[in-house]
C-alpha positions as CSV (number, residue, x, y, z in Angstrom):
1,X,-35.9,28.5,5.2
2,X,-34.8,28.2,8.5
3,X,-36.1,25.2,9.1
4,X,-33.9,23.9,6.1
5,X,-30.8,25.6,7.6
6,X,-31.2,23.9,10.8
7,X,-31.9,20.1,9.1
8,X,-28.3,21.2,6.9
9,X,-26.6,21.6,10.0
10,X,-27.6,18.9,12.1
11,X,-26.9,16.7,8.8
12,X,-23.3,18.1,8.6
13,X,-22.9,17.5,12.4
14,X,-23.7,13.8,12.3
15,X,-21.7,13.5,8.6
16,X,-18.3,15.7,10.4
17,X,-18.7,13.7,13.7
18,X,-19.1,10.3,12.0
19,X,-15.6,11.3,10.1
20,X,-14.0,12.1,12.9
21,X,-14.8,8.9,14.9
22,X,-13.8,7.0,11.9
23,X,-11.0,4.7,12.8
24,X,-7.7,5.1,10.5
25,X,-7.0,1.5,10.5
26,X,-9.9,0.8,8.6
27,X,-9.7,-0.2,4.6
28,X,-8.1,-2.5,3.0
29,X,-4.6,-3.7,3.9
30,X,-1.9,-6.1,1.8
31,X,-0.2,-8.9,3.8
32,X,3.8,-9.6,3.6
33,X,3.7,-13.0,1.6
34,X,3.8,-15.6,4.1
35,X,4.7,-19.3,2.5
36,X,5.0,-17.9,-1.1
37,X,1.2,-16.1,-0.5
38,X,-0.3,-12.8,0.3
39,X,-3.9,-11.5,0.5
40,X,-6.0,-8.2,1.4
41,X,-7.6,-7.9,4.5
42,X,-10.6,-5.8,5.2
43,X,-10.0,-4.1,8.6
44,X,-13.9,-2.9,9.8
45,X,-15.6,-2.5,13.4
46,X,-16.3,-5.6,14.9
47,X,-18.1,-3.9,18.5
48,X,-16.0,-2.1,20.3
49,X,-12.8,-3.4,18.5
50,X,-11.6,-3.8,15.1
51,X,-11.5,-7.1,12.8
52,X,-9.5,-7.7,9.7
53,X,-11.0,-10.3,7.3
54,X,-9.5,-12.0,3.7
55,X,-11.2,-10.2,1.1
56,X,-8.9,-11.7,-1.9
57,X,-5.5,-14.3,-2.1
58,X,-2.4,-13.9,-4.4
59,X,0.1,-16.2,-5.1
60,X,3.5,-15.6,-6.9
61,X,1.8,-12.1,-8.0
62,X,-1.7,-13.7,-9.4
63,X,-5.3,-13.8,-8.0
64,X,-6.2,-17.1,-6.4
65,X,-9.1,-18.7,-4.7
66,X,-8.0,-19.4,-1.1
67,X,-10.4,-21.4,0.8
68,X,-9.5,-18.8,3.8
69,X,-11.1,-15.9,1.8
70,X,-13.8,-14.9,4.5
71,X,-11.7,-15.9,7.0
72,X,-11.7,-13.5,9.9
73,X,-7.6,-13.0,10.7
74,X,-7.3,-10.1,13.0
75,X,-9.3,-10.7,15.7
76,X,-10.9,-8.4,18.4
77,X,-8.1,-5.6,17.9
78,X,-8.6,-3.0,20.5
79,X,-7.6,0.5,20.0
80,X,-5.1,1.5,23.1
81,X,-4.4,4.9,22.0
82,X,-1.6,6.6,19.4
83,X,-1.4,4.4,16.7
84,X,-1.3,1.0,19.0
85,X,-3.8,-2.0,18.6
86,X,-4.1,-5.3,21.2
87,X,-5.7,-8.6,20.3
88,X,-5.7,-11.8,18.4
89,X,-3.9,-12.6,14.9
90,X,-4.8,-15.8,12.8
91,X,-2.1,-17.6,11.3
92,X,-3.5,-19.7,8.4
93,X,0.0,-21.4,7.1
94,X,-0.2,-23.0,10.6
95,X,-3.8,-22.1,12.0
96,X,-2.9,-21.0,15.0
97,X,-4.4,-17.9,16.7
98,X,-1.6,-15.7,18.8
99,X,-1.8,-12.6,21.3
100,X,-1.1,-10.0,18.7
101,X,-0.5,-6.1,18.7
102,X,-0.6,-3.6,15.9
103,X,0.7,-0.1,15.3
104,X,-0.3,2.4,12.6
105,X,2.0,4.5,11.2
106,X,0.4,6.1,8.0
107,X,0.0,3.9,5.4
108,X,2.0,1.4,7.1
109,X,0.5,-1.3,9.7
110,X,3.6,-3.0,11.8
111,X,1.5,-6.3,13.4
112,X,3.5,-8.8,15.9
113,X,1.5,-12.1,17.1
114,X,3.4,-13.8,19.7
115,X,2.9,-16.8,21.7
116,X,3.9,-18.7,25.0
117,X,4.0,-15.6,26.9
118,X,5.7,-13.8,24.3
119,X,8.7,-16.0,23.6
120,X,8.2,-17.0,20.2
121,X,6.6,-14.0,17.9
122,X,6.2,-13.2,14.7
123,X,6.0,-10.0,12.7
124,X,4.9,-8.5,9.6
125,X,4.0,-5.0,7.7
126,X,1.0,-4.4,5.6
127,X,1.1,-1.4,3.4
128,X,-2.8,0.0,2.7
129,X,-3.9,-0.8,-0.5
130,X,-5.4,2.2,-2.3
């Protein structure tokens, strides 16, 4: 018996402490439409960092087949503390990777990708799809 209390509580320690260490970023996220499109991005580990890839495509409200589903668009996102992210975006309407940042804000993710030394940027919020 108390061998099977002790294998309980080591399981609930690594179950509790995995939890904890979960990122909130992760799940699945809904794009602003960006040339008449939008799409859900899969936010996971990627290493150290996070990535954000296109699970599925809309267009004017329907289900599509993009041929950037798969696509990896947030790149290499690195947690800097309260909410903040820094890395790389994708932009498929012009395929063009920029220096990007991200902040969380409950179900709310505020992303900016910006390029030639952060003169020309662009910005969007996601809302977490549940």
């Amino acid at each position: 018996m108390k061998l099977m209390l002790r294998a309980f509580g080591v399981a609930s320690c690594v179950v509790w402490g995995g939890l904890a260490s979960a990122d909130p970023i992760l799940g699945t996220w809904q794009t602003e439409a960006d040339d008449g499109a939008y799409a859900h991005v899969a936010m996971k580990p990627c290493g150290p960092a996070i990535c954000g890839t296109i699970e599925k495509s809309f267009k004017d409200g329907a289900a599509f087949t993009s041929p950037n589903q798969g696509k990896t668009l947030v790149i290499d996102m690195a947690p800097q503390g309260g909410g903040a992210y820094e890395g790389k975006v994708w932009r498929p309407s012009n395929n063009k990777i920029y220096l990007g940042k991200m902040t969380l804000n409950g179900d709310r993710l505020a992303l900016r990708g910006c390029v030639a030394g952060g003169l020309i940027c662009s910005k969007q919020t996601w809302s977490r799809v549940k």
